[in-house]
N, C-alpha and C positions, 0 to 999 in steps of 0.2 A: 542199265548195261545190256540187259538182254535184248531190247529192241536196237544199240546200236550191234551188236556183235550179229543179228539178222540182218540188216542193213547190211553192213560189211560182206556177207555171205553173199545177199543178191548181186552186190554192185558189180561193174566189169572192172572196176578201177584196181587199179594195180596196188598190192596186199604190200605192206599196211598203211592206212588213212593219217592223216597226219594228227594233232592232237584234237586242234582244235575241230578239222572235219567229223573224226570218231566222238565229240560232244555234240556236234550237230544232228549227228545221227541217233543219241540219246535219246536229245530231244525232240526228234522229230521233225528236224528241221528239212522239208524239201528241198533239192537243188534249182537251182535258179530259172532251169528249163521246165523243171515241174511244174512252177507256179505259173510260169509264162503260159503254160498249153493249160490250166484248171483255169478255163474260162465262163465255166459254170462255177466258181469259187465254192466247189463241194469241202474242201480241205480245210482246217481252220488255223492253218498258217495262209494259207492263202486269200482267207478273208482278213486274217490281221496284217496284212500288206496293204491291203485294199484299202484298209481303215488310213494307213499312212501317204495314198495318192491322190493327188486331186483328178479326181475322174474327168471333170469337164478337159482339164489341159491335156490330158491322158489324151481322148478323143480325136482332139484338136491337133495332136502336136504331129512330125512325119512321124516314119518308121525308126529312125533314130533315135530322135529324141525322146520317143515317147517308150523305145528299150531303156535309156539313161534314167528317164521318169521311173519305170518301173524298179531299174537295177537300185534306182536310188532309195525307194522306197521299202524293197528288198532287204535292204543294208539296216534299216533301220528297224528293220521289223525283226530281224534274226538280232541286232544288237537285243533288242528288247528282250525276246526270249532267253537268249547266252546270259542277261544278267538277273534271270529267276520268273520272268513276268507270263501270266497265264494266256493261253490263246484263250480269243472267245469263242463263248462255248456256240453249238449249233442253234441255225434259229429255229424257234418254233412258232408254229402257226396260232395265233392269240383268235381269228376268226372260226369261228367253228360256221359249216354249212347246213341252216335251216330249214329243214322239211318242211313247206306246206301242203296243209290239205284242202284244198276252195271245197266251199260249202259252196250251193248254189242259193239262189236267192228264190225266195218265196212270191208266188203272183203276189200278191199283197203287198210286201217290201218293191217290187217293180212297180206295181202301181201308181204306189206314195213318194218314188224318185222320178218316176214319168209327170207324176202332176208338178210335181217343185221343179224340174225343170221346165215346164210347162208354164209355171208364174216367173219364172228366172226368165226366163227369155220375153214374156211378154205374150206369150201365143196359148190364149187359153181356147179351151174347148167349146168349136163356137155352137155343137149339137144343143146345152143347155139356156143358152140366149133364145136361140130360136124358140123354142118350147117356154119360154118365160115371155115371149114378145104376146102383146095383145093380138087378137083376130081381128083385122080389118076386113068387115060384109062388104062383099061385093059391089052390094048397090050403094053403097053409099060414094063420093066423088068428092078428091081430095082435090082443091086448088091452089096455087100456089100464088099466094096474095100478100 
C-alpha cells in the first residue's frame, strides 16, 4: 500500500487513480512509457516484458508494429503480475574477472622450446653438423667418378 500511495503522490495524474491503476502501482507496475524508454531493461518489470517479446520480430517490425509488439507484450506481463506472479529477480554476473600474474620464463625453459621448435619445423642447428663432419686435407683430391 505504501509504495502505491507514493506512486500516487508523484504522479501528475488527476487524484484518484482508478482501482485497478492504484493496484498497479502496489505492485510496481511501470506505465507503459516507462518500459518503452528502459531500453537498458534496468527494471525488473521491464525485463519480464522482455521475457514475453520476440526480440528478433521486435527489431524487424516498423515503428508501429513493433509499439503493438511491445503494448502486446506489456499486457501480458502486467496480467502476470496483477495475478500474483514474481518479476525476475536481477541478473548477476556468474563470471568473475581473473587476475593474472605472467611469470617470465627462464633461459633454460626458452632454450628447451627454441630447440622443439627447432625439430618441429625441421630446421635444426646446422653449427653442430659442421663440427661433427670429418676434415677433409687439403692435398688430398676428390673426383667424381
Amino acid at each position: 500500500m505504501a509504495d502505491g500511495l507514493a506512486a500516487c503522490i508523484a504522479t501528475a495524474d488527476p487524484w484518484p487513480p482508478t482501482l485497478p491503476q492504484f493496484r498497479m502501482m502496489c505492485l510496481g507496475i511501470p506505465p507503459f512509457d516507462a518500459v518503452r524508454a528502459d531500453a537498458g531493461q534496468q527494471d525488473g518489470f521491464t525485463r519480464l516484458v522482455w521475457q514475453y517479446l520476440d526480440g528478433h520480430r521486435y527489431r524487424l517490425a516498423s515503428a508501429d508494429k513493433a509499439d503493438k509488439l511491445l503494448q502486446a507484450a506489456y499486457n501480458r506481463a502486467k496480467e502476470f503480475v496483477m495475478r500474483g506472479g514474481e518479476l525476475p529477480p536481477a541478473p548477476v554476473a556468474e563470471i568473475e574477472h581473473e587476475v593474472r600474474h605472467p611469470v617470465p620464463a627462464t633461459r633454460d625453459q626458452v632454450a628447451r622450446h627454441m630447440d622443439d621448435i627447432a625439430d618441429l619445423l625441421g630446421v635444426a642447428d646446422p653449427a653442430p653438423e659442421v663440427q661433427a663432419a670429418p676434415a677433409i686435407a687439403p692435398d688430398e683430391v676428390r673426383h667424381a667418378a
